[in-house]
N, C-alpha and C positions, 0 to 999 in steps of 0.2 A: 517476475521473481528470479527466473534466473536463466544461463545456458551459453552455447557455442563461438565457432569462428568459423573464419576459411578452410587456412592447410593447417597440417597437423605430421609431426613427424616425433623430436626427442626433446622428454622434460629436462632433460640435463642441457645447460649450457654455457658456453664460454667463459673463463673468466672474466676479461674484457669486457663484457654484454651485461656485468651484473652491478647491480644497482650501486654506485660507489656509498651513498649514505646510506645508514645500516638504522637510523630511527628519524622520525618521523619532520619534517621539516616546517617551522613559523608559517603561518600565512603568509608573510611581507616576503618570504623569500618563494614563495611559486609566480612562477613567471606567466601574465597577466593573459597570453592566448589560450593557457590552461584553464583558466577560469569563466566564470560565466561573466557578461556583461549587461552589468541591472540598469545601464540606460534607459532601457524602452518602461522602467516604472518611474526612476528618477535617476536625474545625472549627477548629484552630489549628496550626501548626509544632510547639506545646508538644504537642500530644496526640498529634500525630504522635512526638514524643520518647519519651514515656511508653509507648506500644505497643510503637515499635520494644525500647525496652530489653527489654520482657518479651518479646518474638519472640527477640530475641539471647539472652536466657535462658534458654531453652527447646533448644536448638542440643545439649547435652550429653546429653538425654534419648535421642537417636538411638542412643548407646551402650547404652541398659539393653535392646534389644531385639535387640542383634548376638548370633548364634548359637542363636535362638529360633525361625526363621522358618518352618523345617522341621521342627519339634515337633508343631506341628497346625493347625485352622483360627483356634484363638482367638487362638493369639499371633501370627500373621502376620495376621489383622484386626485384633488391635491395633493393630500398627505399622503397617498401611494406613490407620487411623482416622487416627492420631497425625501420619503425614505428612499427609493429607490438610487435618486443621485450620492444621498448620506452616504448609502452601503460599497457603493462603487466606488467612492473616493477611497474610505475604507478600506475596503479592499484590497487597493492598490497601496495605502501607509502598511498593513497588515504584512501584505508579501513580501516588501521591500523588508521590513525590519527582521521579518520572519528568516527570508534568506539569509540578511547581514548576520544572525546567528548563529547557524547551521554553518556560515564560514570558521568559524571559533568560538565555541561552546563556552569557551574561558573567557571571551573578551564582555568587560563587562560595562562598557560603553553601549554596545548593542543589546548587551542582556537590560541594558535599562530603555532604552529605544523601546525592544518589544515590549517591556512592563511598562511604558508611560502609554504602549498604543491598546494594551487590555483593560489599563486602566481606564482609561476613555473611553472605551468600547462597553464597557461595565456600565459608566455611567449614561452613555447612551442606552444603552438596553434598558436602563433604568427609568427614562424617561423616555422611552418610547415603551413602556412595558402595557399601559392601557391598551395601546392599539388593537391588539387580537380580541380582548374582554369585551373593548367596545364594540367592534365587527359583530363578535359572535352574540351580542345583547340586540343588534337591529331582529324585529321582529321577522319571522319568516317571508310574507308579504312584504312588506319593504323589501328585503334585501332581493326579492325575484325580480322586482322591478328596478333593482340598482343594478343587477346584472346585465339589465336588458338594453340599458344606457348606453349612449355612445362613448362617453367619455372616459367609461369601465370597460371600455372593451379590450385594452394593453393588461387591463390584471382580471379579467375574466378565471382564468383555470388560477392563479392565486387565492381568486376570492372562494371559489370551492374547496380548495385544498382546507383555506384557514377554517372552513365549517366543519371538516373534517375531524378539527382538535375541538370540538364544541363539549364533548363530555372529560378530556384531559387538561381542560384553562383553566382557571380560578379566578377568582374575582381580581380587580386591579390593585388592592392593597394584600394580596396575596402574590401575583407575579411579581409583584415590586420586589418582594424579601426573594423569592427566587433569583430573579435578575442582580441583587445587589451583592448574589455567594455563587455570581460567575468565575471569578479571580481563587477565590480560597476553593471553590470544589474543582480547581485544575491543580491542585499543590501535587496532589498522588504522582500525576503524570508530568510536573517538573521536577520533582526531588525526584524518580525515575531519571531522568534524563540529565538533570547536572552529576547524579554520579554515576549514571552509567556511560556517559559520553566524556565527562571531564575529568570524576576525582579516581574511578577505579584505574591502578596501574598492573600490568601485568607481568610486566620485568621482562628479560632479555630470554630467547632461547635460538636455540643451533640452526638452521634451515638443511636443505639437502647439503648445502657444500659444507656444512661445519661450521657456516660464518655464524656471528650472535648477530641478530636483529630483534629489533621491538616488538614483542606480543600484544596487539593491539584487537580490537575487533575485525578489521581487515585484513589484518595477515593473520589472522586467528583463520579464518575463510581460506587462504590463502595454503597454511597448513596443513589443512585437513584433503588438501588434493593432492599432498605429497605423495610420490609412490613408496617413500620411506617409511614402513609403519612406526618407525622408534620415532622418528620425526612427528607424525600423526597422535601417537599416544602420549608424548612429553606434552606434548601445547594441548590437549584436552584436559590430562591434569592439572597442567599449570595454571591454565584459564579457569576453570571451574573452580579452582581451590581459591581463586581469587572470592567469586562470586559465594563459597562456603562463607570465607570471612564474614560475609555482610549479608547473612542469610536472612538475620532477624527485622534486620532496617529493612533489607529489600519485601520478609512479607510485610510488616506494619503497613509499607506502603503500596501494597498488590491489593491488601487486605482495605486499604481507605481508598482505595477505587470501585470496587465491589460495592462497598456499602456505598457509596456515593450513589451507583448505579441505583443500587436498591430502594434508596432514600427518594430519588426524584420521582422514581417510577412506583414508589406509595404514596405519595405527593401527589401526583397528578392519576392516579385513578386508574391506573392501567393493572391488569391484572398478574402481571412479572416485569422484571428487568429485562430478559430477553421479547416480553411483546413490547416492551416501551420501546424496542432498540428498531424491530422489525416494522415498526408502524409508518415513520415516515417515508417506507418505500413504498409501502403497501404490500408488503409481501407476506403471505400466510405463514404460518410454525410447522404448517406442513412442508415446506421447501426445504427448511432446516431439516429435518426430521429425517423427511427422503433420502437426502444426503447423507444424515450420518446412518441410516439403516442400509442404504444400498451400499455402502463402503463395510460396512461388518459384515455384510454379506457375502464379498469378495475379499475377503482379507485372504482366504487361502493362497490365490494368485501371488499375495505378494511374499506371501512366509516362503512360498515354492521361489521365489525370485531372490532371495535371501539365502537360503542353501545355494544358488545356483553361485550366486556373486564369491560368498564364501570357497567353492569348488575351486571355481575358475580364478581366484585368486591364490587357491593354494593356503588358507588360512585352518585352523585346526579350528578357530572355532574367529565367531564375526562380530565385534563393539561395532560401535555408533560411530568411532573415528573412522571406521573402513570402510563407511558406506556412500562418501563424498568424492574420494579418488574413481577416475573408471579405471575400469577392471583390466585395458590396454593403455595403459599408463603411457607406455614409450610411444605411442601414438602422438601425445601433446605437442606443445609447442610454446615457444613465446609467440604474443599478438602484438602487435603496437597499435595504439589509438586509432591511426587511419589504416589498418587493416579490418581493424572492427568494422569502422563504419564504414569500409567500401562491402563487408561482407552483410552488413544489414541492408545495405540501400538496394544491393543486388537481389535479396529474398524478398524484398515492398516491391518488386516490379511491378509482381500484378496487381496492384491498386493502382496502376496509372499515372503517369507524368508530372501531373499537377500535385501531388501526394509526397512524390519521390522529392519532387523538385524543392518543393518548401522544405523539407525535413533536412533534406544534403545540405540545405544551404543555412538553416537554422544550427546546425553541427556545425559547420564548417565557418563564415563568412558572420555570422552574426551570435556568435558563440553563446548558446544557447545552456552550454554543459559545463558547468565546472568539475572536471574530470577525474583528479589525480587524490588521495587522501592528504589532509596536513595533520598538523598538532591539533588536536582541540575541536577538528571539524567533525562534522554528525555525521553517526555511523550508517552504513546501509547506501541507499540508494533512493531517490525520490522523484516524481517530477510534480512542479507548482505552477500551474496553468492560472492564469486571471486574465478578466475581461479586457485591459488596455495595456498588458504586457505579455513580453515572450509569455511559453512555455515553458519555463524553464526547467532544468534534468540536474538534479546530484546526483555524482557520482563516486565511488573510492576504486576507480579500477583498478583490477592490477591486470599485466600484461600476461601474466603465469596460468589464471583461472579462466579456462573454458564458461563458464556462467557467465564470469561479468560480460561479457560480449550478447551473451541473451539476454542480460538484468539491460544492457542500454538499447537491444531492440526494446524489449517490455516499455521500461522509462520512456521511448519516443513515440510508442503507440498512447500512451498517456498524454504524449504532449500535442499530438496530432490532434487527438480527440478533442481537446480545449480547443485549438488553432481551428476547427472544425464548427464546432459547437458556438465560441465567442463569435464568426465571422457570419452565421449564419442563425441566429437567435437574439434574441434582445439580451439583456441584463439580468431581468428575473427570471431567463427560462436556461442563460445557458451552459449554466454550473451544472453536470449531470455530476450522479448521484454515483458512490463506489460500486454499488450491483453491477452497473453495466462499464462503469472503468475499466474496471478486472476483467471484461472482455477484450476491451479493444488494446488492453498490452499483451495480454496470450494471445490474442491474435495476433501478434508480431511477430511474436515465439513459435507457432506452428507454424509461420511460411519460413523461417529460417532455418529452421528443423528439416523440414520439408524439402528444399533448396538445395541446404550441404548434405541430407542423404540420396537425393537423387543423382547425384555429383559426386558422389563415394567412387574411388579407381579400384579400390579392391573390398574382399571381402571383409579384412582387418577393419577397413575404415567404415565399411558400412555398419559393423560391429559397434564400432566405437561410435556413432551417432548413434546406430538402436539403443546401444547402454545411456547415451546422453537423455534421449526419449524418454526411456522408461524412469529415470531420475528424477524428469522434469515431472512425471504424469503423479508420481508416488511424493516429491514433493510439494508441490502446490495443490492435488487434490485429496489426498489421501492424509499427509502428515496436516495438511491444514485444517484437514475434519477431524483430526485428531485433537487440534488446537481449538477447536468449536464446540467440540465436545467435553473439552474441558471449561472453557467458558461458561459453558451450559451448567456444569455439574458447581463447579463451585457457587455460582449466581444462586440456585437452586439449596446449597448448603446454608447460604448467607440470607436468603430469604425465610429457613426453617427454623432459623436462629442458632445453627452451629457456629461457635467461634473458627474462623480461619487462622489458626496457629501456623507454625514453618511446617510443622508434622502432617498439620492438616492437608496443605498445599503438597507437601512432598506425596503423601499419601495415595492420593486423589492421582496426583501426575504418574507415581508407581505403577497404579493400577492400568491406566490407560497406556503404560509404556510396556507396560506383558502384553495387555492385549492386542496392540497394533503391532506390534513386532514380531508376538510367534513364540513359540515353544523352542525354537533353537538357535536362538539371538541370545547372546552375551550383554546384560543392560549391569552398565559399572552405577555404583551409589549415586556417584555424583550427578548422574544425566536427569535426575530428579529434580535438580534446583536448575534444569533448562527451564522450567515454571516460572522464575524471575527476573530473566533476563531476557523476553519477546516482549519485544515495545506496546506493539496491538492487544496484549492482556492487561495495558494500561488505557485501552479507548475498546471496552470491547464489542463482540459482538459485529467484528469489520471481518476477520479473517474466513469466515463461511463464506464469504463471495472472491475470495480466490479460486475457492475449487467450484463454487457453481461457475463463476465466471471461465476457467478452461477449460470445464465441461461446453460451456455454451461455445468458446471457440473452438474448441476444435471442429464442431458441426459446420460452424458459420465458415470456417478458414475449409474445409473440404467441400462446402458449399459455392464459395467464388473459386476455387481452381477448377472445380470442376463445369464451373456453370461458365453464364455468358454475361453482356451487357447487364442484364436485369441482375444477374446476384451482385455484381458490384457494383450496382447503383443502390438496390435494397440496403446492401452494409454500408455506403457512402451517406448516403440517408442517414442510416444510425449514427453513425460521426456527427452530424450535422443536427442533430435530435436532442442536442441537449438534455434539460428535465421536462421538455415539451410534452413527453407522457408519463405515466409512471412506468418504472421501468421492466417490468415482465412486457409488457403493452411493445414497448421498442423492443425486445428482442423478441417478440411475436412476429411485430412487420418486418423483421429483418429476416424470418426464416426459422427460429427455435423457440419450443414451447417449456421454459423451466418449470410449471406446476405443473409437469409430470418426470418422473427418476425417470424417463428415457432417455436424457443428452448427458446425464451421469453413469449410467448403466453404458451408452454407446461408450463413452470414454473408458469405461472400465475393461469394454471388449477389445479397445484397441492394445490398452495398458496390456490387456493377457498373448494376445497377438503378439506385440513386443517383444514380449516375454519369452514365447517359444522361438521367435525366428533369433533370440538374441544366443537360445540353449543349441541350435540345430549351427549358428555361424560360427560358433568357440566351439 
């Protein structure tokens, strides 16, 4: 999620040095070593044409194997072969177009590419929809002895898993109508994203030097680390008043993901939206729970780290715009691309040569990243691992913000983890699950943290990393349990049959924003409708394993620095682990136990440490 660099000196600089285009530039016109290279899935649109056809043709074969599957071990391997290669191919039409999107949000050549490859994907679901009903219909007897088969031995921990869903299936002319409102129950989450990535505009504002540039979501980011507070407070208004505009479109469709959520998960028999979300990890409500009880816990810590930022800023009183700058501002710097990554590759040292070695050369030599923001392209940060291509990393760097520089270690511990995982798992086992994702990219994040403050020449600069620290611990576990806990409360409104009106959601978001921030935080109207502008409250029930997952890094990342050969074969292991277990299970043998608030609680002790060594160096 986010953070650091190397050197660090003055946010101000040169004229000469500064960006000569002031909005946002065509795809066609960013220059091609900037971008990623989607060879390693397909070398042209055209070939991407020609597979897809033969994947769409292949769609009809799911019927030669309906009513077979409890005959014996060879014909239910077959059709576990036969899905298996479907899904792969899949996979690979899926990323490719998926990427080709996220290059430009507008271009709608690709927006039809991915809607011809949902479409088919639709109707495969649809006609592969018996499968699970049939499985789960062999008698217990049978199915002990189909496990015990040779030829079952490749989907052994699949075929348990799918027993698993035995009381949330439903009969096969019931999956059918499910699988056939896969396309229409994702509208929420693309009308989300065509206008918040293409149609919302946010018009021109000043930067430090005066100049006008485009207010976009990435220099919106970009803004808020000014140390110019008029600079910070104009582009918060101005951003947000965009998002007022479209308050009512935005909740109708906040509000038709929710029910979605709610609708499938009384559908299939599960007793909430949130246990339908928690189930395919296998992870209890008490994980969630832990989490947001031990962070209410400790909220003092951070209201004291809020007055402190305010003090040392000099501020008469603290908005939400003031809390993205650090607090030695003139510290900063500009980064260039391969400053980043010569200072990410230096913090991976200690995972070892073979680690370093692919990741440097995946950045650099086989471009892995497509780096820079354009017109049109998706906002944020991402990385898209599949079985038979890169890893691959979006990016919208800029050279001005400290984060981005941690958001692309994060993004390359993601991308290691697939590079990991694909090279040493099959197919079906090596897609791991986001619980333990969102580890292995904090873990990036604490050894670069870790790295540049061991490395600090003075006191100032160790400052300015402590203040990075504390940002990163209070962002991704603290505000993200604040984002879980609102997921939680609305899902829980929408289940009791409250309507989710705009008031509703503001309401709800007000309250959670007194209480995570404190009695002497300044919270302006607007920061209410942040509710409808976070992508993940459009898939929810994802952002709780941000903060367990750097909860769990941080133990695991003080674990291999401190340890020997065994800790970093233990967490290489994990890399390598794909979904081969469930995942509490893999951060078990790696070293941390998340069904207990003790690696959230540790995190929380370090976050207060932070805290004080950050009041005792200002």
């Amino acid at each position: 999620m986010s953070k650091a660099r190397t050197t660090k000196t003055k946010a101000n600089k040169p004229k000469a040095q500064r960006p000569k285009s002031k909005t946002l530039p065509p795809r066609s016109r960013v220059k091609a070593d900037d971008t990623w290279n989607l060879a390693t899935l397909f070398a042209s649109d055209d070939e991407w044409e020609t597979a897809f056809e033969k994947w769409k043709a292949l769609i009809p074969k799911y019927g030669s194997f309906r009513g077979t599957l409890g005959q014996g071990a060879k014909q239910l391997a077959a059709c576990l072969k036969f899905d298996e290669e479907f899904d792969r191919l899949g996979e690979r039409l899926g990323t490719y177009a998926f990427l080709k999107t996220a290059e430009d949000q507008a271009n709608s050549a690709y927006q039809r590419m991915k809607g011809r490859h949902q479409h088919a994907g639709s109707e495969a679901a649809q006609a592969a929809s018996y499968i699970r009903p049939e499985i789960l219909a062999i008698p217990a007897k049978k199915m002990k002895e189909l496990l015990a088969a040779k030829e079952l031995a490749p989907y052994r921990l699949l075929l348990e898993r799918i027993q698993r869903y035995k009381p949330h299936t439903l009969s096969d002319a019931e999956e059918k109508l499910l699988a056939m409102q896969s396309e229409m129950s994702d509208a929420s989450n693309r009308i989300f994203r065509q206008l918040n990535d293409a149609d919302l505009k946010f018009g021109m504002v000043k930067d430090d030097h005066g100049d006008e540039i485009e207010l976009s979501h990435s220099s919106f980011s970009a803004l808020l680390h000014s140390p110019n507070r008029e600079v910070r407070r104009t582009a918060f208004h101005q951003y947000y008043d965009v998002f007022g505009a479209h308050e009512n479109t935005l909740a109708a469709t906040l509000s038709g993901s929710v029910q979605r959520d709610v609708y499938y998960a009384k559908a299939r028999g599960y007793e909430s939206s949130r246990a339908a979300a928690l189930f395919p990890d296998n992870v209890p409500a008490s994980v969630y729970d832990n989490l947001i009880g031990e962070i209410r816990r400790r909220l003092p810590v951070l209201y004291r780290y809020f007055v402190l930022r305010r003090r040392k800023m000099k501020l008469k009183d603290i908005h939400h715009y003031d809390t993205y700058v650090p607090i030695l501002s003139e510290l900063d710097q500009k980064r260039t691309w391969k400053q980043a990554v010569d200072a990410v590759m230096q913090s991976l040292a200690p995972l070892g040569s073979e680690y370093c070695g692919v990741l440097e050369q995946g950045l650099a030599g086989e471009r892995w990243c497509d780096r820079y923001p354009n017109r049109g392209k998706q906002s944020g940060a991402f990385s898209c691992g599949s079985f038979d291509g890169a890893p691959y990393i979006l990016m919208n760097y800029q050279p001005t913000v400290l984060d981005h520089v941690f958001t692309l270690a994060h993004e390359a511990g993601h991308s290691m983890h697939s590079y990991y995982s694909a090279k040493s798992q099959p197919f079906t086992y090596y897609d791991y699950v986001i619980f333990v994702a969102e580890v292995a990219s904090t873990f990036n994040e604490q050894l670069l943290s870790r790295h540049l403050m061991e490395r600090a020449k003075s006191d100032e600069e160790r400052a300015y990393l402590v203040n990075r620290d504390i940002d990163a611990i209070r962002g991704t576990i603290i505000r993200q349990t604040m984002f879980a806990e609102f997921e939680k409360l609305i899902h829980e409104a929408a289940e009791a049959g409250e309507p989710l009106t705009v008031e509703a959601f503001k309401n709800i978001y007000g309250e959670l924003l007194k209480a995570y921030f404190g009695p002497d935080f300044t919270i302006d109207d607007e920061l209410s409708l942040e509710c409808f502008r976070i992508p993940h409250f459009y898939r929810a029930f994802y952002v709780y394993k941000y903060a367990t997952g750097l909860s769990a890094a941080i133990a695991l990342s003080e674990r291999v620095l401190n340890g020997g050969p065994k800790e970093l074969n233990d967490y290489l292991s994990f890399l390598k682990g794909g979904c081969s277990k469930d995942p509490l299970d893999l951060l078990k043998d790696a070293g941390v136990d998340m069904t207990t608030p003790a690696p959230v609680a540790a995190a929380l002790d370090r976050f207060e440490s932070l805290v004080n060594e950050l009041d005792q160096l200002l």
